[in-house]
N, C-alpha and C positions, 0 to 999 in steps of 0.2 A: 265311851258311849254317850250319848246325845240325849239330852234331860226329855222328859217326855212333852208331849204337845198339852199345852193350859185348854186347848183352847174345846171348842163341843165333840166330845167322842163317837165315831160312828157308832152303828149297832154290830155286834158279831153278825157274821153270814153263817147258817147252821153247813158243817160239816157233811160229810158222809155218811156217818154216823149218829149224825145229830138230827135228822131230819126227820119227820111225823113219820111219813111212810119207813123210814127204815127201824123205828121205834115202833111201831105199831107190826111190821113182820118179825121183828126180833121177839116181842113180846106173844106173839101166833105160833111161831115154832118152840119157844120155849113150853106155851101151853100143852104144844100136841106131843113136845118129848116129852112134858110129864105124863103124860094120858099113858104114852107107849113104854118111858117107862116103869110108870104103876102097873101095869098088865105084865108085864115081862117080871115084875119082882112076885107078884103073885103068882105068877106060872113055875117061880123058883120056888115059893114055899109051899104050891100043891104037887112039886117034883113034874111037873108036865113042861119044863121048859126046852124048847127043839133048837137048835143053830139054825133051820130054816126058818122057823116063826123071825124068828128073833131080828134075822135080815130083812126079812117081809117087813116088820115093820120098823126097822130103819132106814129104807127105802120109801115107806109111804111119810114117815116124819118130813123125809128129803123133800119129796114129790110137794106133799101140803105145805113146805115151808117156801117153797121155791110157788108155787102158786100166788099162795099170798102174799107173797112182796111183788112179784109180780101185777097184782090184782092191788095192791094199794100203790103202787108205782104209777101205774097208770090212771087209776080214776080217781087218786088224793096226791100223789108227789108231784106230777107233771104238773096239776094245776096248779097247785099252790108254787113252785119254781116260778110259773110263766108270770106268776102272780104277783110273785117278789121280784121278778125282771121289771115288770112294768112301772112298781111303785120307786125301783131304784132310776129307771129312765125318769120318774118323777121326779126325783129328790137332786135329779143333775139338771134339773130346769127344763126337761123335754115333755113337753105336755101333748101325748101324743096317746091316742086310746091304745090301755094294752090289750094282750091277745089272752081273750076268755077260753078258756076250757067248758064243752056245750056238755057237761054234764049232769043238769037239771036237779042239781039240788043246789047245798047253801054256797060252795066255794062258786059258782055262777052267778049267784044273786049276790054276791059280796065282790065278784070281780065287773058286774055291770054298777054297780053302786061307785064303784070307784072308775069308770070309764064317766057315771053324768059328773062325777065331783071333778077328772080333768076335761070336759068341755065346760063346765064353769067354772073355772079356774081360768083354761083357755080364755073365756068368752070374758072375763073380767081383767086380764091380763090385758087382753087388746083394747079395751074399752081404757084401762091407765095408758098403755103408748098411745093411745089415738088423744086422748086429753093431755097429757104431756107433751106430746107434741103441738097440742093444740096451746097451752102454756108457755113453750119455748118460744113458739110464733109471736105470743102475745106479747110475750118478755123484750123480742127482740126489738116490735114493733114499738111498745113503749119506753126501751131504751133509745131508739133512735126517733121519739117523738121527745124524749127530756133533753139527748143532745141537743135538736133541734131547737128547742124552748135555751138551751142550756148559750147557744150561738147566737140568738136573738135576745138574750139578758146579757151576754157578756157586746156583743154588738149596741145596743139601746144604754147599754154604762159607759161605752169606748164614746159614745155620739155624746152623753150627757157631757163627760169631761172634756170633748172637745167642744162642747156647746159653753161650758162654764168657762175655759180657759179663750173661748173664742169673744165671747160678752165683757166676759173680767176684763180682756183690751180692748173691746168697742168703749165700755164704760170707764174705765178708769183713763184713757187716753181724755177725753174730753171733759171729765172732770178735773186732770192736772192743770188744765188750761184754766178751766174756773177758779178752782182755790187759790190758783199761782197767780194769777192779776189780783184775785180781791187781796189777796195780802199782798200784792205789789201796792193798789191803789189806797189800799189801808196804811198804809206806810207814809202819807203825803200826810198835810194839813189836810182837811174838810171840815166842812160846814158839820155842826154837831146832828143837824136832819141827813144829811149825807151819810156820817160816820153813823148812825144807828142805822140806817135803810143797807149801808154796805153787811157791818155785822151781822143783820138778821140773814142776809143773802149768803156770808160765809158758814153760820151757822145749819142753817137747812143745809148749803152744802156737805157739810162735816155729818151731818144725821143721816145722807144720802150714802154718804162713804161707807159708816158706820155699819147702814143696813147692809150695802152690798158686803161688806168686810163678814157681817153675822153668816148671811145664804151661803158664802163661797165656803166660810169656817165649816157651820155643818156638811156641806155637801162635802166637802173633803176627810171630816171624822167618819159620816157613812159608806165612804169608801174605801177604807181604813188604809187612806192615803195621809196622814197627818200623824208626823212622829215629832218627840221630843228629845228638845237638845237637853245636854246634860253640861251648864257652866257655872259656873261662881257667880253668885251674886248675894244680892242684900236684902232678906226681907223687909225689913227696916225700909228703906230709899223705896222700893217699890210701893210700899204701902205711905211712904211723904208723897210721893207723885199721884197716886189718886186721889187720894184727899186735893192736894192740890187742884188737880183737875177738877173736882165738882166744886169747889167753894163757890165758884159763881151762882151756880145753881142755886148749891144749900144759901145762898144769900137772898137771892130772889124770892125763895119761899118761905123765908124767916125761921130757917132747918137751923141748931147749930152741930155740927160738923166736927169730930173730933175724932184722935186714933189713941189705943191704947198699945206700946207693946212689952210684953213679961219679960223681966230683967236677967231671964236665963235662954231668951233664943237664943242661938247663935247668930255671930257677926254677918255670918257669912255659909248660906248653902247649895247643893249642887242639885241645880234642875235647869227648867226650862224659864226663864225668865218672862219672856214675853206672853206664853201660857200661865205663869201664876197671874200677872199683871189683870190681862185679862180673866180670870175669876175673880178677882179681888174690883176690878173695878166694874163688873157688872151687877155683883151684890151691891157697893156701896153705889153706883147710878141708880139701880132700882130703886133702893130705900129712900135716897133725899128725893127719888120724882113723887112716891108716891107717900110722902110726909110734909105734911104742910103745916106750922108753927109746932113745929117739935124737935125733936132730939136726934139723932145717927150718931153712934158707936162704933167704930170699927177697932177690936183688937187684935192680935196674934200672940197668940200662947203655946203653947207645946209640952214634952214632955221626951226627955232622951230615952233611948230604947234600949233593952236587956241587949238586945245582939247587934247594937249599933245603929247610928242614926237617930231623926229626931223626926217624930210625929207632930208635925204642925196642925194648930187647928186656928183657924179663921173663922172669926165672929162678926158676924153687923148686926145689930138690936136699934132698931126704929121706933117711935110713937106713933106713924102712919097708921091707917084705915085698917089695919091687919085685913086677913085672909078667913075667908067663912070655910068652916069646917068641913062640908061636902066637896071644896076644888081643892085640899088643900094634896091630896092624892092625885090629881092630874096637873098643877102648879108646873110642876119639869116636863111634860109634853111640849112638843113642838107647836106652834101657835096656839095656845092655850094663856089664859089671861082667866084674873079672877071673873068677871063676867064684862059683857060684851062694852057698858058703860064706861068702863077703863080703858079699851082704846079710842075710844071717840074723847075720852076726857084727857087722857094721859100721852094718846097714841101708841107706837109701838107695834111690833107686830108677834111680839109673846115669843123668839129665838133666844133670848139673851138668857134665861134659867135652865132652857133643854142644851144650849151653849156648856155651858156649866158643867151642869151634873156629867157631859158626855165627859167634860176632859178632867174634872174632877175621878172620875173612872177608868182615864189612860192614864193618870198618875197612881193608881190603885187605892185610891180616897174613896171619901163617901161627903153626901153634903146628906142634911136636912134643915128642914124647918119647923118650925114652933109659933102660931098665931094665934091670936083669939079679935074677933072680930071689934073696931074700936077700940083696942090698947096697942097692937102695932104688931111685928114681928120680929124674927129673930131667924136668920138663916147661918146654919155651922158648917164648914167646912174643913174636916180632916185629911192630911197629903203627907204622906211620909217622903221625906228628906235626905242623899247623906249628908254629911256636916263637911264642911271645907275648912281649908288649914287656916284662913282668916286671915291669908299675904296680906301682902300691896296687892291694889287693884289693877286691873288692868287699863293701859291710856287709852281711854274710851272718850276723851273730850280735845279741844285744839289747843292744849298747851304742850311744849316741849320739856323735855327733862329739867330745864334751869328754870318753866315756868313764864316764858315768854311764847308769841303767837306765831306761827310760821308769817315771813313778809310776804305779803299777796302780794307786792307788787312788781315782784320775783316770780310769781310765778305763770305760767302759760298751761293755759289748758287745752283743749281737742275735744267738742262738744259734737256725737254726731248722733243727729235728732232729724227725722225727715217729717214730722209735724211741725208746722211752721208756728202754730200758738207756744208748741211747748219748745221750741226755740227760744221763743221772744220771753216766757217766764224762766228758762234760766238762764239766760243772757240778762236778765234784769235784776235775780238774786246774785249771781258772781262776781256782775262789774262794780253792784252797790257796794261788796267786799275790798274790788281792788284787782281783783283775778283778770289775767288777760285772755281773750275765747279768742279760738279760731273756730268757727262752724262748717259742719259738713254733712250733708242731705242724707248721705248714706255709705256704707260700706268701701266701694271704690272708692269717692271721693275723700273718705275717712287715707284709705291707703296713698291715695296723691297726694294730700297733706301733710302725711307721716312723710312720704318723697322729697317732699320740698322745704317742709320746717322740722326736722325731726327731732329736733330737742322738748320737746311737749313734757312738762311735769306731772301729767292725769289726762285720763281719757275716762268722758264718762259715754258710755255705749247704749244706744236705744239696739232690742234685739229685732224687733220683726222692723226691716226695712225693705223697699226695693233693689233689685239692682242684686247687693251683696247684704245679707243681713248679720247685726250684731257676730252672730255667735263665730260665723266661717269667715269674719272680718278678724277676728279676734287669735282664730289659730294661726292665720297665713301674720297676722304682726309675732306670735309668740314662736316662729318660727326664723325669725328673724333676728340676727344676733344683735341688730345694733339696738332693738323696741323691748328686749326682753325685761328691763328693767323698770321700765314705766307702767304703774299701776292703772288696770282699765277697771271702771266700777260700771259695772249692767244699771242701766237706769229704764224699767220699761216698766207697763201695764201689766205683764202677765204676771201672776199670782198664786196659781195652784202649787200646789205639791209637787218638788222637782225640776220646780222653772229655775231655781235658785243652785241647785248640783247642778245642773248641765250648763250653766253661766261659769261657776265653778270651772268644772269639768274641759270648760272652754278653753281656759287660762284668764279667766279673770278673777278682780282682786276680792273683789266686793260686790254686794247685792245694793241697791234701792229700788222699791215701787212704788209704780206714781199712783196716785198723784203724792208728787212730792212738795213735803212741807220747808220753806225753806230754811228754818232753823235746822232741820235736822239732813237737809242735803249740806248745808253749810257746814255744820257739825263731823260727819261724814268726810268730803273735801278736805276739811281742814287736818281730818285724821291723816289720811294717808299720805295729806303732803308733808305732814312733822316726820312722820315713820322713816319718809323716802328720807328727809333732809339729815335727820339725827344719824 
């Protein structure tokens, strides 16, 4: 047998037996056989009892009992039945008036009472579908207004990143032109008025880089297009290279400049290098701009963790102008500066902290800071680590295994640039090396060249060309049995998130963007020609 139902129990439906009227004639006939037979026991003890009496009135008990069930059948069972028909069509969601019984007392006035209770019920019933429907309508209508809105945010973010990646190569194309001569022409004797008016002109440019390098960084973390590599490196070496980099500064301003690091980092941890670099060197740029004949501290300390890995914490403490108490909460906002006299004195345009704190927070860190207004400040930076085994490092510089330089005058390169400026700066940094260039405008031409010289030791690839661009130049050579072995390195303006896989992706070896500095294209170059030779 089957366990019984949990679930809400109907009500019993009364029986044959059960029901008022047949209760109410059972209880009538019973009264009138006792009347009949109290009389007939009496007739027995005054001896006058007859067998005709006796039938006479088991006949009228008959007659009266069959009456009255009759007589409650019809003006109490019928009604109350049609009664409970109705309330059961009720109870099956049929809202439909039952059928009264015009008997003018209460079971009439108790079945019209329940006839207005189902037309309000009805009338409330239609009033929900018509609003529900009126809701569904709504629903739909503002589902397909959030699509709508949904198609024009995801359309207006597709435009911004082709607006950003489309700028990123307007402007960084023609600034490789500018830094690549001043450090061509920086490189000659000049006049000491010369050599300062170039510098200041390299400089502004390098602040122009700078900013755009800040706008493209955020706009790429708010689109949570900016992920992190995970490689071996040094905290140590990264934190000698900033410092490096600002001492001119801190010397200018009579700042002195110094790094602290605790004698339990490790040698060597696994993150993103070029992301730590940058939080570490826009705290310590901040601190020496905005300290003038004082002190900058940069340490690195940490502490190993229960369940492995090492929680770095990065400190810079300053004597600068510290931060007034009321900005010290909106400090990491997007162009936000302690107040408006700081960029007119300092310049800047207040990215470099909201910078920060964002990838501070893709590393699962936290930064803060600590100021008090005239003693300076102190900005912390915690980023958990794991720890690396502490090898050899990897040949990230131009020397070979035995420690000598690859012979550039060995080697031929395949340079195809269809800007004709940034032709001539790297045909000016390569040959000052030694390197032999063949140049080529574009894609095709790149493949007629491979046609005709095709011994090339490096190809460095501009992607957006005419004609044939970088990337579809790059498959139809790696498709090629006899070029498959020559390293091509993408050398171009574009910079967003992904420009650098689908270079990749392409079959090429290596990344550079311009504008390129020529130590570090040199650098670069030199890399892959040891690689190839060794």
């Amino acid at each position: 047998m089957g366990e019984p139902s949990k679930g809400k129990r109907e009500p019993a439906r009364p029986g044959p037996l059960r029901s008022l009227a047949s209760k109410f004639s059972f209880f009538s006939a019973t009264l009138v056989f006792w009347v009949v037979a109290t009389m007939l026991a009496y007739d027995l003890r005054q001896d006058s009892f007859g067998g005709g009496k006796a039938f006479l009135m088991l006949a009228i008990v008959v007659l009266v009992s069959a009456a009255i069930s009759r007589f409650t059948t019809r003006l109490l069972g019928r009604p109350l039945a049609l009664l409970q028909q109705g309330l059961a069509a009720v109870e099956n969601g049929r809202l439909a008036p039952i059928e009264v019984s015009r008997t003018g007392d209460e079971i009439e006035y108790l079945g019209e009472s329940f006839n207005r209770m189902i037309q309000a019920m009805a009338a409330s019933q239609k009033q929900i579908s018509e609003h529900q429907e009126l809701l569904e309508k709504r629903i739909q209508e503002r589902t397909a207004e959030l699509e709508k809105v949904m198609r024009a945010a995801q359309e207006a973010n597709q435009a911004k990143s082709d607006f950003l990646a489309n700028i990123s190569h307007e402007l960084r194309t023609p600034m490789n032109g500018v830094i690549g001569m001043l450090d061509i022409v920086l490189g000659h004797k000049l006049a000491p008025e010369q050599m300062e008016q170039l510098q200041t002109a390299q400089s502004c440019a390098y602040s122009l880089l700078a900013l755009l390098n800040d706008i493209l960084d955020l706009s790429k973390i708010e689109a949570g297009k900016m992920s992190l590599e995970k490689i071996p490196f040094s905290a140590r070496l990264v934190l000698d290279d900033c410092i490096k980099a600002n001492l001119p500064k801190a010397a200018s301003n009579s700042v002195e400049l110094r790094s602290e690091v605790a004698p339990d980092v490790p040698k060597e941890i696994i993150g993103d290098p070029l992301r730590f670099r940058q939080i570490l060197s826009n705290l310590i740029n901040n601190a020496v701009k905005f300290t003038e004949h004082g002190t900058v501290v940069a340490r690195i300390g940490g502490t190993f963790q229960p369940q492995g890995g090492f929680m770095l914490e990065f400190s810079v403490h300053d004597t600068g102008s510290g931060i007034p108490a009321d900005k010290l909460l909106h400090i990491f906002d997007k162009f936000s500066q302690a107040d408006g006299s700081v960029s007119r004195k300092y310049g800047g345009t207040g990215l470099g902290l909201a910078i920060t704190k964002k990838l501070a927070a893709m590393h699962n860190g936290e930064i803060h800071v600590e100021s008090e207004l005239g003693q300076g400040s102190t900005f912390v930076v915690t980023l958990p680590f794991d720890v690396g085994d502490g090898g050899q490092p990897r040949v990230t510089d131009s020397l070979t295994a035995n420690g000598s330089k690859p012979a550039p005058g060995l080697a031929r390169i395949l340079v195809v640039e269809d800007n004709p400026v940034n032709q001539r700066v790297v045909t000016a940094v390569l040959t000052k090396r030694g390197y032999s260039l063949e140049l080529a405008g574009d894609g095709r031409e790149a493949l007629s060249k491979l046609e005709q010289h095709g011994d090339f030791d490096l190809v460095l690839m501009d992607v957006q060309m005419p004609a044939l661009d970088g990337l579809e130049a790059t498959r139809i050579i790696r498709k090629d049995a006899r070029w498959q072995a020559i390293p091509i390195l993408a050398m171009t303006a574009h910079a967003m998130t992904g420009d650098k896989e689908r270079c990749l992706e392409a079959g090429m070896n290596g990344y550079i963007s311009k504008p390129v500095q020529p130590e570090h294209l040199l650098n670069i170059v030199d890399e892959y020609l040891v690689q190839k030779t060794v």
